[in-house]
The first five atom37 places (N, CA, C, CB, O) and aatype in JSON, in Angstrom:
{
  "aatype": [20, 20, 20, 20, 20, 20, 20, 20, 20, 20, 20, 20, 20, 20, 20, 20, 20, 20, 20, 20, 20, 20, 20, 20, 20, 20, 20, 20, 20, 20, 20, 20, 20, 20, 20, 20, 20, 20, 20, 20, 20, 20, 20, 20, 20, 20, 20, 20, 20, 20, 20, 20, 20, 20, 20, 20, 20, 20, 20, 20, 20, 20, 20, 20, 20, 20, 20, 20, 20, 20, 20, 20, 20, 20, 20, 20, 20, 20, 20, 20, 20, 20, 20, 20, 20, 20, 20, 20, 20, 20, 20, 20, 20, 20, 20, 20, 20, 20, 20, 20, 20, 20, 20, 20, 20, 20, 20, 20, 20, 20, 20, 20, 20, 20, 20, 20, 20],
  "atom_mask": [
    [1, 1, 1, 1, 1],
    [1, 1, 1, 1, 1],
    [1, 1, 1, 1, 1],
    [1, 1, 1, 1, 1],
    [1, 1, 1, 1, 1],
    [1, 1, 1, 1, 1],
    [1, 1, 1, 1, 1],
    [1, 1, 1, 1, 1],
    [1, 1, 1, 1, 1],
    [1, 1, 1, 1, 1],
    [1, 1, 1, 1, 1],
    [1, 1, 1, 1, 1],
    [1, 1, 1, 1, 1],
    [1, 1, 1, 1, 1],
    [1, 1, 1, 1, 1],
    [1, 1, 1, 1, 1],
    [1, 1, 1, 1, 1],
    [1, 1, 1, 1, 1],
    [1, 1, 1, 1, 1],
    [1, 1, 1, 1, 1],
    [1, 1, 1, 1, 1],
    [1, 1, 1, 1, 1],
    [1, 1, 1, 1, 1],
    [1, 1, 1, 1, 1],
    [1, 1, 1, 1, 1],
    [1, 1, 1, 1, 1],
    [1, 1, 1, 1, 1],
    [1, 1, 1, 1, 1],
    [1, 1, 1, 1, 1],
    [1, 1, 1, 1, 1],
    [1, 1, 1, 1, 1],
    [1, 1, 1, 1, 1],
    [1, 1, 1, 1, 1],
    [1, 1, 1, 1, 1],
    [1, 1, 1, 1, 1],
    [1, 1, 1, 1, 1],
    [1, 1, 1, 1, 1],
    [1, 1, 1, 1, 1],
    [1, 1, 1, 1, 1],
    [1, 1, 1, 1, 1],
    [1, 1, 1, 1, 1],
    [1, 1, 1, 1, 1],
    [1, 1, 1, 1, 1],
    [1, 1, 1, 1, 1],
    [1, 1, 1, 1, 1],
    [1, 1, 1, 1, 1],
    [1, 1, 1, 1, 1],
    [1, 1, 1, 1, 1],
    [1, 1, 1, 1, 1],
    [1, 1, 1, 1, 1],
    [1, 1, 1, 1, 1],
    [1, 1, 1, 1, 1],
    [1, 1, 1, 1, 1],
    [1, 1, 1, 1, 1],
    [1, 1, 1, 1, 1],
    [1, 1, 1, 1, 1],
    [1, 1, 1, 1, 1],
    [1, 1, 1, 1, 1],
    [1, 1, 1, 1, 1],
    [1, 1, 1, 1, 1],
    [1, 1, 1, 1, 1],
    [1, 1, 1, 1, 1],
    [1, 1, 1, 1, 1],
    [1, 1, 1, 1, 1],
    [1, 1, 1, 1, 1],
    [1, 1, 1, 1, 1],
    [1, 1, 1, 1, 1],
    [1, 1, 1, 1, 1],
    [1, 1, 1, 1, 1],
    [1, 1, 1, 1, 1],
    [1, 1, 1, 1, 1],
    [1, 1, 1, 1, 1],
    [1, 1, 1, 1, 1],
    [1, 1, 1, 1, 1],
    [1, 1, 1, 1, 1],
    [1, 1, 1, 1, 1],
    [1, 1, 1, 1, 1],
    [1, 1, 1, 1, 1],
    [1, 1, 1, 1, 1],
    [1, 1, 1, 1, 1],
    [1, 1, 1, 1, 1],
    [1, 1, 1, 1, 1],
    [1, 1, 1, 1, 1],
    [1, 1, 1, 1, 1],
    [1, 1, 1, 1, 1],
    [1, 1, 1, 1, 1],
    [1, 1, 1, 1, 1],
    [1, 1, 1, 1, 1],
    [1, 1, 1, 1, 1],
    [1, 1, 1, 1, 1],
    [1, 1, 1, 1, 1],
    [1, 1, 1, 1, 1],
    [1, 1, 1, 1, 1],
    [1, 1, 1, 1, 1],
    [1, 1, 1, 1, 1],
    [1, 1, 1, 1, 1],
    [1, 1, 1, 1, 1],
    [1, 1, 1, 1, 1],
    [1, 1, 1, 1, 1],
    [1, 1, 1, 1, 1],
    [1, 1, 1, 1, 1],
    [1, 1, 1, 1, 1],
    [1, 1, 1, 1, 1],
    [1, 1, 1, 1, 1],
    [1, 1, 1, 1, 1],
    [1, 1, 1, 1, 1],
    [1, 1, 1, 1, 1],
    [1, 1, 1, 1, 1],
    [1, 1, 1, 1, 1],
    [1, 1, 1, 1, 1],
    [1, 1, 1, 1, 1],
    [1, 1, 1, 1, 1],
    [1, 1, 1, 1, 1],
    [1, 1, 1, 1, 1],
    [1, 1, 1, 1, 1],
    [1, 1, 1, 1, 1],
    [1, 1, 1, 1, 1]
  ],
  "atom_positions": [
    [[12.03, -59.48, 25.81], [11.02, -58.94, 24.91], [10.12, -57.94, 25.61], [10.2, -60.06, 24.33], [9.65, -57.05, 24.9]],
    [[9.8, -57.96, 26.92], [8.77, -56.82, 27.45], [9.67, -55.69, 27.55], [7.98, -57.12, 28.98], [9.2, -54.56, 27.71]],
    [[11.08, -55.91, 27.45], [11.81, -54.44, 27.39], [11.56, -53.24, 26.45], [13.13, -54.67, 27.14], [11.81, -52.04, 26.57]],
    [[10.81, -54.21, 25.13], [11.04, -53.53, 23.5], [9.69, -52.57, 23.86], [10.84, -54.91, 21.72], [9.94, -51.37, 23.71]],
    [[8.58, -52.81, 24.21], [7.15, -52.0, 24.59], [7.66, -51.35, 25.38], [5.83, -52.68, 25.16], [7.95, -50.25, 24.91]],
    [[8.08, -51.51, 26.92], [8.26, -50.28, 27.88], [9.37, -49.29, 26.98], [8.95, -50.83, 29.6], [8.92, -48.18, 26.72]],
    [[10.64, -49.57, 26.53], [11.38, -48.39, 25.26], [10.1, -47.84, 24.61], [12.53, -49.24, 23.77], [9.96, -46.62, 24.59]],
    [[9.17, -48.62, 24.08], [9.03, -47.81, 22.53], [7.74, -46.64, 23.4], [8.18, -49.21, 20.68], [7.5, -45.47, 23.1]],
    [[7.04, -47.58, 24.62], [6.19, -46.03, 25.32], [7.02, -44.74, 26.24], [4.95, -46.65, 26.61], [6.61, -43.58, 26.32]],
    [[8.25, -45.25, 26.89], [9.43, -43.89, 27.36], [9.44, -43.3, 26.2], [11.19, -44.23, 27.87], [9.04, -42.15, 26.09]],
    [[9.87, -43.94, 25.26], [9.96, -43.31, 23.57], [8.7, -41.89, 23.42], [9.36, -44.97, 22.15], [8.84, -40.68, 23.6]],
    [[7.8, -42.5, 23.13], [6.26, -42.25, 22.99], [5.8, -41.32, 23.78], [5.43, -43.36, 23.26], [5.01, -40.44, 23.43]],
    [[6.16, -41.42, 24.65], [5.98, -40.36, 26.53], [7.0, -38.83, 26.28], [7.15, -41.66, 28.52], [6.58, -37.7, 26.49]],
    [[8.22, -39.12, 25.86], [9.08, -38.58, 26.08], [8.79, -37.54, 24.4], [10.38, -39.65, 26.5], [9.06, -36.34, 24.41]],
    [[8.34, -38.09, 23.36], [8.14, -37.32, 22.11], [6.64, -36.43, 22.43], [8.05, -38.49, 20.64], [6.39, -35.28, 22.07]],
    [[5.97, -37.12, 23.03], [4.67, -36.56, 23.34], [4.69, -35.27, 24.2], [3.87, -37.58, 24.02], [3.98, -34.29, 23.97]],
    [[5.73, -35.39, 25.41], [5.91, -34.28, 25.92], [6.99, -33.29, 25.52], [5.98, -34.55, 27.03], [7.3, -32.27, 26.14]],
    [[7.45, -33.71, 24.51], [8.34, -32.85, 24.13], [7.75, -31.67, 22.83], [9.55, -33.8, 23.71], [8.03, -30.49, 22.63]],
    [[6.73, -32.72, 22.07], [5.7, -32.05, 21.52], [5.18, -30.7, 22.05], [4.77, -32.89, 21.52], [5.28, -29.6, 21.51]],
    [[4.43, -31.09, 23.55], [3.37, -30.21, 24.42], [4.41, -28.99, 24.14], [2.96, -30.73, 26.35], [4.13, -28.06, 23.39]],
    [[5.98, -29.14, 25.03], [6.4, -27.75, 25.18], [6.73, -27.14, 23.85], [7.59, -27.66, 26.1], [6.68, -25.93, 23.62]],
    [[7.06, -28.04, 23.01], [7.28, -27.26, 21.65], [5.92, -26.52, 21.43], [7.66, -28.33, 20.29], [6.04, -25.29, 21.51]],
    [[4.85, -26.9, 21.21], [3.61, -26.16, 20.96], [3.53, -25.3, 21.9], [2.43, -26.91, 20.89], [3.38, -24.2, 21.38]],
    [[3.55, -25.2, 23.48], [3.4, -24.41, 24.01], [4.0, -22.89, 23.75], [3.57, -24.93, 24.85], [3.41, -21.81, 23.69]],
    [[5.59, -23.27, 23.61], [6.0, -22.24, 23.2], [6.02, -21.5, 21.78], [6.89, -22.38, 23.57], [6.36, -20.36, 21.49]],
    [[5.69, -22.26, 21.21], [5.4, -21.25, 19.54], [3.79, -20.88, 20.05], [5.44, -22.52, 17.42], [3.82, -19.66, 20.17]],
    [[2.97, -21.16, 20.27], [1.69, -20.28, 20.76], [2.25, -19.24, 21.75], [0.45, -21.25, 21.57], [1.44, -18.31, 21.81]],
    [[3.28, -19.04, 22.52], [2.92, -17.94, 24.12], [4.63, -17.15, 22.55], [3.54, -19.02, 27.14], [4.66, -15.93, 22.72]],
    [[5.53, -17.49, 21.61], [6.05, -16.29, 20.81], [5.36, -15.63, 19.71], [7.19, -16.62, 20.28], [5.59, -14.54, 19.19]],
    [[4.3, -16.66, 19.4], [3.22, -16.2, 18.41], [2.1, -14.76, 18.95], [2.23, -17.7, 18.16], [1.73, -13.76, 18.33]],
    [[1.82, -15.25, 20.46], [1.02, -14.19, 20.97], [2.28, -12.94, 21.54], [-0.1, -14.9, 22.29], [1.91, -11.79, 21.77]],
    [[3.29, -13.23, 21.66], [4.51, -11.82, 21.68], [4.63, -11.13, 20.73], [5.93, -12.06, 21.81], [4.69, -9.9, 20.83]],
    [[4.72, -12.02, 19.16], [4.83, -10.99, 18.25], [3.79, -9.87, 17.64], [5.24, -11.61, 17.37], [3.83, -8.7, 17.26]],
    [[2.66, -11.15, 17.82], [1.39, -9.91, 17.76], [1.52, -8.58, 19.06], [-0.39, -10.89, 18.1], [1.43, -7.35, 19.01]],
    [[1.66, -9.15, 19.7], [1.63, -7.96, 20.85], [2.98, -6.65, 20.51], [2.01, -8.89, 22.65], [2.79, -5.47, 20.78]],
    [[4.37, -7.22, 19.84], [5.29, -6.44, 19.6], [4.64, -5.2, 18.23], [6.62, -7.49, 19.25], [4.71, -3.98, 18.05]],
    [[4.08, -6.28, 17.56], [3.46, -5.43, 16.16], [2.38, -4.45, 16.92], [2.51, -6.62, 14.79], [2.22, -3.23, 17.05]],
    [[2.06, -5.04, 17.12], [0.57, -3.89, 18.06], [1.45, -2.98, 18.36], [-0.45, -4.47, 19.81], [1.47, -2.08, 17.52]],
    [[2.44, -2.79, 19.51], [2.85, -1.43, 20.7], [3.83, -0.96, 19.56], [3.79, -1.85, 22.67], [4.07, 0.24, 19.51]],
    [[4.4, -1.75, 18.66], [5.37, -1.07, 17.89], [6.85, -0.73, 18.5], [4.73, 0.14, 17.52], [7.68, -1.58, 18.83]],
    [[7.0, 0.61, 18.58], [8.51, 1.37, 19.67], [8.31, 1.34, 20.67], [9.0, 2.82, 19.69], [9.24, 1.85, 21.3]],
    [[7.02, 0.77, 21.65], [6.8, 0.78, 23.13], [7.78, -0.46, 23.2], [5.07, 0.59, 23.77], [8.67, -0.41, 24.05]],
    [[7.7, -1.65, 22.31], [7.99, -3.15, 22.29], [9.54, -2.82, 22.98], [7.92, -4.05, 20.49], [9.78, -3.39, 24.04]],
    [[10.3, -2.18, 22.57], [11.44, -1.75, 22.97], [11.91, -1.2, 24.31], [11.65, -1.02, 22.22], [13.09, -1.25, 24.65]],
    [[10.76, -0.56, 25.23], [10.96, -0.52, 26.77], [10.78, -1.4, 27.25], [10.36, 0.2, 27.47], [10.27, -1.1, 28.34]],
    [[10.94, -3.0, 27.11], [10.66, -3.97, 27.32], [12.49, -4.48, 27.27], [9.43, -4.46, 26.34], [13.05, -4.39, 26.18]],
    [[13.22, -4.94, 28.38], [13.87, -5.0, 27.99], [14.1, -7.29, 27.33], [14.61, -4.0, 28.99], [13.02, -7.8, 27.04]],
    [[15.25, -8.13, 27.22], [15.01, -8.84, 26.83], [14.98, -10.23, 28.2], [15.77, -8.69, 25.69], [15.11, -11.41, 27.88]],
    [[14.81, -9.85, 29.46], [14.56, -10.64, 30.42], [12.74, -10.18, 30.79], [15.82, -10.37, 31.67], [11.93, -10.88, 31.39]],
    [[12.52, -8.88, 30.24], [11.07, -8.84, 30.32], [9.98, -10.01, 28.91], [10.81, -6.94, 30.12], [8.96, -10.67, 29.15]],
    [[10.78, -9.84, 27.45], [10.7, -10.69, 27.1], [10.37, -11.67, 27.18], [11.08, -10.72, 26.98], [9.27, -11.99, 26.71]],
    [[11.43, -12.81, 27.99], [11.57, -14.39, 27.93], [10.5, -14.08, 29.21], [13.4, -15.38, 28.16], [9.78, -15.03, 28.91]],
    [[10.09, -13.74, 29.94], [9.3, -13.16, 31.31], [8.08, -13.39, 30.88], [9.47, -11.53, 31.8], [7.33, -14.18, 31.46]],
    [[7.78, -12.81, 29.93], [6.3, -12.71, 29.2], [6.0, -13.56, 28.4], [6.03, -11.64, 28.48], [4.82, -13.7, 28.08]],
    [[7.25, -14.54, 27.74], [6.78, -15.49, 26.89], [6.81, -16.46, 27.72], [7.43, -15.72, 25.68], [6.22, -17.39, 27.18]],
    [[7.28, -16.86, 29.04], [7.06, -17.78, 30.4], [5.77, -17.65, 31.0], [8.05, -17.44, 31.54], [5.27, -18.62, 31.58]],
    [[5.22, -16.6, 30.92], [3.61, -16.07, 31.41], [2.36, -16.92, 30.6], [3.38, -14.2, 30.95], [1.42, -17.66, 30.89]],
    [[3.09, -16.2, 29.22], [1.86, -17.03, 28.31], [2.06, -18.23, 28.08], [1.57, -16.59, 26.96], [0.93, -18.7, 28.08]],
    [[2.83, -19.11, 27.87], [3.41, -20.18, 27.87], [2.58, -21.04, 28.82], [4.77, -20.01, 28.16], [2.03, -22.08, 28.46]],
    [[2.52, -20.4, 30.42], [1.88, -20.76, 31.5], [0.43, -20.88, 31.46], [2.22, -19.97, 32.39], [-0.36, -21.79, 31.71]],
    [[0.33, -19.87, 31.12], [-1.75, -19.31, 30.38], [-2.17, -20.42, 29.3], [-1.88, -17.26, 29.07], [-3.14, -21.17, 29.24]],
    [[-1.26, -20.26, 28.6], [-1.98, -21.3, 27.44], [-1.92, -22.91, 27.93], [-1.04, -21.19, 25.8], [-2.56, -23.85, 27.45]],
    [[-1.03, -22.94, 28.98], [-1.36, -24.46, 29.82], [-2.9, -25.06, 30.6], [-0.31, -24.39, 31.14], [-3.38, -26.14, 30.94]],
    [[-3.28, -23.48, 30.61], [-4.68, -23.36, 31.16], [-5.5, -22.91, 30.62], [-4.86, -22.84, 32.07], [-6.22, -22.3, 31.41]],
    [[-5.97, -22.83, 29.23], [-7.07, -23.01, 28.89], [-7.11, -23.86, 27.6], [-7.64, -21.84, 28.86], [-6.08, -24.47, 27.29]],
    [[-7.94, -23.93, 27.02], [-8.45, -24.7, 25.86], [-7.77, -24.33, 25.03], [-9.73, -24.62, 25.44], [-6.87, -23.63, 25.49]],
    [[-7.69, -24.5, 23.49], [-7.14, -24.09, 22.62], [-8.97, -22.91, 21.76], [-6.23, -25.69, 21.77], [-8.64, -21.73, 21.77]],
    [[-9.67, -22.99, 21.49], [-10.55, -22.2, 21.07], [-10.47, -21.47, 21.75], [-11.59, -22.48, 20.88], [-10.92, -20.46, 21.2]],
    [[-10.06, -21.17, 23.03], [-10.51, -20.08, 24.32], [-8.65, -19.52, 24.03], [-11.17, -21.09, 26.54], [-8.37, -18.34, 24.21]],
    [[-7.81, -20.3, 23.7], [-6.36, -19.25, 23.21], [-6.82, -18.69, 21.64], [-4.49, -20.42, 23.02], [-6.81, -17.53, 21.21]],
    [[-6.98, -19.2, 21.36], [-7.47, -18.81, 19.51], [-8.37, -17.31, 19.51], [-8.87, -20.36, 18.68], [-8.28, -16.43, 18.65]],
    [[-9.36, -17.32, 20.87], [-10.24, -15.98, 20.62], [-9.31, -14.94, 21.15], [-11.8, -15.92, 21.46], [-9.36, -13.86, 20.56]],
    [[-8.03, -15.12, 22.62], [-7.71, -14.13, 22.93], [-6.89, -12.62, 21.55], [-6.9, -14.79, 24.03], [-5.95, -12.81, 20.77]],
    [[-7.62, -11.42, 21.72], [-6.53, -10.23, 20.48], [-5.66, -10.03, 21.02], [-6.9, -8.69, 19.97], [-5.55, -8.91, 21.51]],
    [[-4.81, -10.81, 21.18], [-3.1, -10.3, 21.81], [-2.85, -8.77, 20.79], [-1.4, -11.94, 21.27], [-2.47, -7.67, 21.18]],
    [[-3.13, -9.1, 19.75], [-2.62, -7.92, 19.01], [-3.45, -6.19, 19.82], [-3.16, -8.3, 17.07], [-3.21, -5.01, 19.6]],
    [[-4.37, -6.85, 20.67], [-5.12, -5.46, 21.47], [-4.39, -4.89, 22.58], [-6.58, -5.81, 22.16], [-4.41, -3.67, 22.76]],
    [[-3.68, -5.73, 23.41], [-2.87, -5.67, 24.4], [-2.28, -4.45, 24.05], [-2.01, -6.81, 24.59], [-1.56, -4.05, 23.14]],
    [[-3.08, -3.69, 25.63], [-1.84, -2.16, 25.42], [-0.68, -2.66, 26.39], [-2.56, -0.17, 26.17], [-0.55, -3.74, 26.95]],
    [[0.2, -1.38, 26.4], [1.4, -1.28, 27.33], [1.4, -1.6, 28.16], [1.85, -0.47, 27.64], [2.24, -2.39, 28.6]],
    [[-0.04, -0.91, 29.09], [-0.14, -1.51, 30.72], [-0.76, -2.7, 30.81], [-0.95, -0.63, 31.75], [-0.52, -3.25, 31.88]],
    [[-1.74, -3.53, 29.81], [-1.51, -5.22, 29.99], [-0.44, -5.82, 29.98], [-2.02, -5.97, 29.13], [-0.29, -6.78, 30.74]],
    [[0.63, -5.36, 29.06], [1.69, -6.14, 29.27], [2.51, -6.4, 30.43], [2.33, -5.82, 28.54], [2.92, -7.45, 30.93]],
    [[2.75, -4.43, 30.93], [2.94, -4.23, 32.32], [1.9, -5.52, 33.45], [2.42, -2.46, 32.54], [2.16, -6.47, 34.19]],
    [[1.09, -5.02, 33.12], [0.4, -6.55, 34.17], [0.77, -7.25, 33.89], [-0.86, -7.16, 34.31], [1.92, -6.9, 34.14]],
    [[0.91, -8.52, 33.33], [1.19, -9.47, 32.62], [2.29, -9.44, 33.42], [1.19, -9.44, 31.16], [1.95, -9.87, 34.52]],
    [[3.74, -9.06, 33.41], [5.31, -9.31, 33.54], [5.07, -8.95, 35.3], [6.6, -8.02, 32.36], [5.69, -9.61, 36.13]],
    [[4.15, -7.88, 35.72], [3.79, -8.22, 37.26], [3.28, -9.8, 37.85], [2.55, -7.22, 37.58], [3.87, -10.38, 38.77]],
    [[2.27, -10.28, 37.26], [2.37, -11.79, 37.58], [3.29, -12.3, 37.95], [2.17, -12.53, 36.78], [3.2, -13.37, 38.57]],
    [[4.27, -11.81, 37.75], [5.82, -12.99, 37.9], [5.65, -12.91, 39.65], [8.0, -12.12, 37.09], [6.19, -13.81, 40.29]],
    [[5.21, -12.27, 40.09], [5.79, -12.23, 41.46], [5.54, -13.33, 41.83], [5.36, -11.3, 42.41], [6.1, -13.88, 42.77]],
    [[4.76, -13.76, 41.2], [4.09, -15.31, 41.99], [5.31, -16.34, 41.35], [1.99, -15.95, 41.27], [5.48, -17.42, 41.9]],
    [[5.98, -16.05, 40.41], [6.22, -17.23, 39.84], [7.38, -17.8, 40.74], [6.54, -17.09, 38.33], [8.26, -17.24, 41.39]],
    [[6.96, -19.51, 40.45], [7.94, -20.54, 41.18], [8.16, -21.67, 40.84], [7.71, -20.8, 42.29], [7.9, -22.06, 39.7]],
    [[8.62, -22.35, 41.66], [8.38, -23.29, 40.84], [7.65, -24.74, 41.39], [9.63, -23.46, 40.27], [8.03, -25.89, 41.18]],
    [[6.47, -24.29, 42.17], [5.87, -25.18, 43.04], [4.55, -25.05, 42.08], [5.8, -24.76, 44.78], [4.72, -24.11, 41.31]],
    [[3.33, -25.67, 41.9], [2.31, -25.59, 40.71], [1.8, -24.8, 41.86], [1.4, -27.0, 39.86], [1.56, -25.99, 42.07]],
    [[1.26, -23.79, 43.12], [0.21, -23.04, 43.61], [1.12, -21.65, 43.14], [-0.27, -23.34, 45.39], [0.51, -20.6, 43.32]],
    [[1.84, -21.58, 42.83], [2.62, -20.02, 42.5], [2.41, -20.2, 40.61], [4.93, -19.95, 43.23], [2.27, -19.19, 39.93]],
    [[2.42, -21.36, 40.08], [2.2, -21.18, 38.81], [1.12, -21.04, 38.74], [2.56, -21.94, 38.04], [0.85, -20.13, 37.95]],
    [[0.02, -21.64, 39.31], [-1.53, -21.7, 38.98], [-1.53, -20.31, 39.48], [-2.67, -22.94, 39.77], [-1.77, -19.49, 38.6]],
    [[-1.26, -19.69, 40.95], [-1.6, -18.09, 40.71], [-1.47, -17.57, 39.97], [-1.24, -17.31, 41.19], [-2.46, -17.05, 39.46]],
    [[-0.09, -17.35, 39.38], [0.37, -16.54, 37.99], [-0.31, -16.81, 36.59], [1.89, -16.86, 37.7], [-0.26, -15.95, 35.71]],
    [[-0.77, -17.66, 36.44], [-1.62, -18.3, 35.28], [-2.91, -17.81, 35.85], [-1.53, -20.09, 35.04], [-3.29, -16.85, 35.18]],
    [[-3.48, -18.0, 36.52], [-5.12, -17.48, 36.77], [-5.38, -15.71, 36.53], [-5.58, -17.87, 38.66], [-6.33, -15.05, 36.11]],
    [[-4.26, -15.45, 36.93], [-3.95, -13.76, 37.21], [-3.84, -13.37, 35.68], [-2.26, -13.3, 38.23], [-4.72, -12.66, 35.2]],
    [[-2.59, -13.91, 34.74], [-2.68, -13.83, 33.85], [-4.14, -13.72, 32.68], [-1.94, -14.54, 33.92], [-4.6, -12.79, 32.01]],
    [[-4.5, -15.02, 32.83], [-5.71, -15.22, 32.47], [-6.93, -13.83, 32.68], [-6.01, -16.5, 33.26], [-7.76, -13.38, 31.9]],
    [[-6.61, -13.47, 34.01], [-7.6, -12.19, 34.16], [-7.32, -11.21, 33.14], [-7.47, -11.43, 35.57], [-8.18, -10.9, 32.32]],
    [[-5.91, -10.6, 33.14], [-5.86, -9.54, 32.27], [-6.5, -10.42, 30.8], [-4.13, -8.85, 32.21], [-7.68, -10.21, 30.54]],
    [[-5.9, -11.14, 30.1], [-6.22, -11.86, 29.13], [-7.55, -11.86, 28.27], [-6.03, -12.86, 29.61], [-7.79, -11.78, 27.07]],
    [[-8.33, -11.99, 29.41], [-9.74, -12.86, 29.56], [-10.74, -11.64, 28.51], [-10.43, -13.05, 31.72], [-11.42, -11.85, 27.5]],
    [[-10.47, -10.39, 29.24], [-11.49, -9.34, 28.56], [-10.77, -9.3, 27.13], [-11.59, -7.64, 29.41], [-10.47, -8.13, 27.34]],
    [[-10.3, -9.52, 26.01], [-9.41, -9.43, 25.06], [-9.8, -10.78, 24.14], [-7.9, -9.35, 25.71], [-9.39, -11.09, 23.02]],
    [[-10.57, -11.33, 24.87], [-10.98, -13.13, 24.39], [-12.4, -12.14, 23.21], [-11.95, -14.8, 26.47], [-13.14, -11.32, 23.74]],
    [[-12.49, -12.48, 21.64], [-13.6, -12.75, 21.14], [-14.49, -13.73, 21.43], [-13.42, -12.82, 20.2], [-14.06, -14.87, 21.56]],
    [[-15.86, -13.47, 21.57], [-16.81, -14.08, 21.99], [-17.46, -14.79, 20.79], [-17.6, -13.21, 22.71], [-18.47, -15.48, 20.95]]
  ]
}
């Protein structure tokens, strides 16, 4: 019988985090498409590993902050060369959390001025 509780919280653990990344990622393609509508035909010098690149960035960003503090950023303001920044972050990326937290903090910088107050 103590087997049926430890299942039903792996259960519970395992839906919960499967939740997080599902949300994560419809917030970091939600803030791509605004950004595609914004640049319009720029969206297209982008090729589709810059893409999944940038939706791994924000994905990362929105791990780090609040949700009111993602809600104010205007992705839809984002010019060309934020994005260009943005897909530069990667240099950091890894897969140890001090190369993600760089790339996420960095991110966050470009980001940050773009936040409604």
């Amino acid at each position: 019988m103590s087997d049926v509780p430890k299942t039903q919280d792996i259960s519970r653990t395992g839906i919960g985090q499967r939740l997080y990344q599902v949300t994560k990622e419809k917030n970091a393609e939600m803030a791509c498409e605004k950004i595609r509508a914004h640049l319009g035909m720029r969206w297209s010098e982008f090729d589709r590993s810059d893409v999944e690149s940038l939706k791994r960035i924000l994905g990362q960003a929105w791990t780090c902050v609040d949700a009111k503090t993602w809600d104010r950023i205007e992705f839809h303001n984002l010019s060309y060369d934020d994005v260009r920044k943005l897909l530069n972050t990667s240099r950091w990326s890894g897969d140890d959390l001090v190369s993600q937290k760089r790339c996420s903090d960095e991110a966050l910088q470009i980001l940050a001025p773009r936040a409604v107050v």
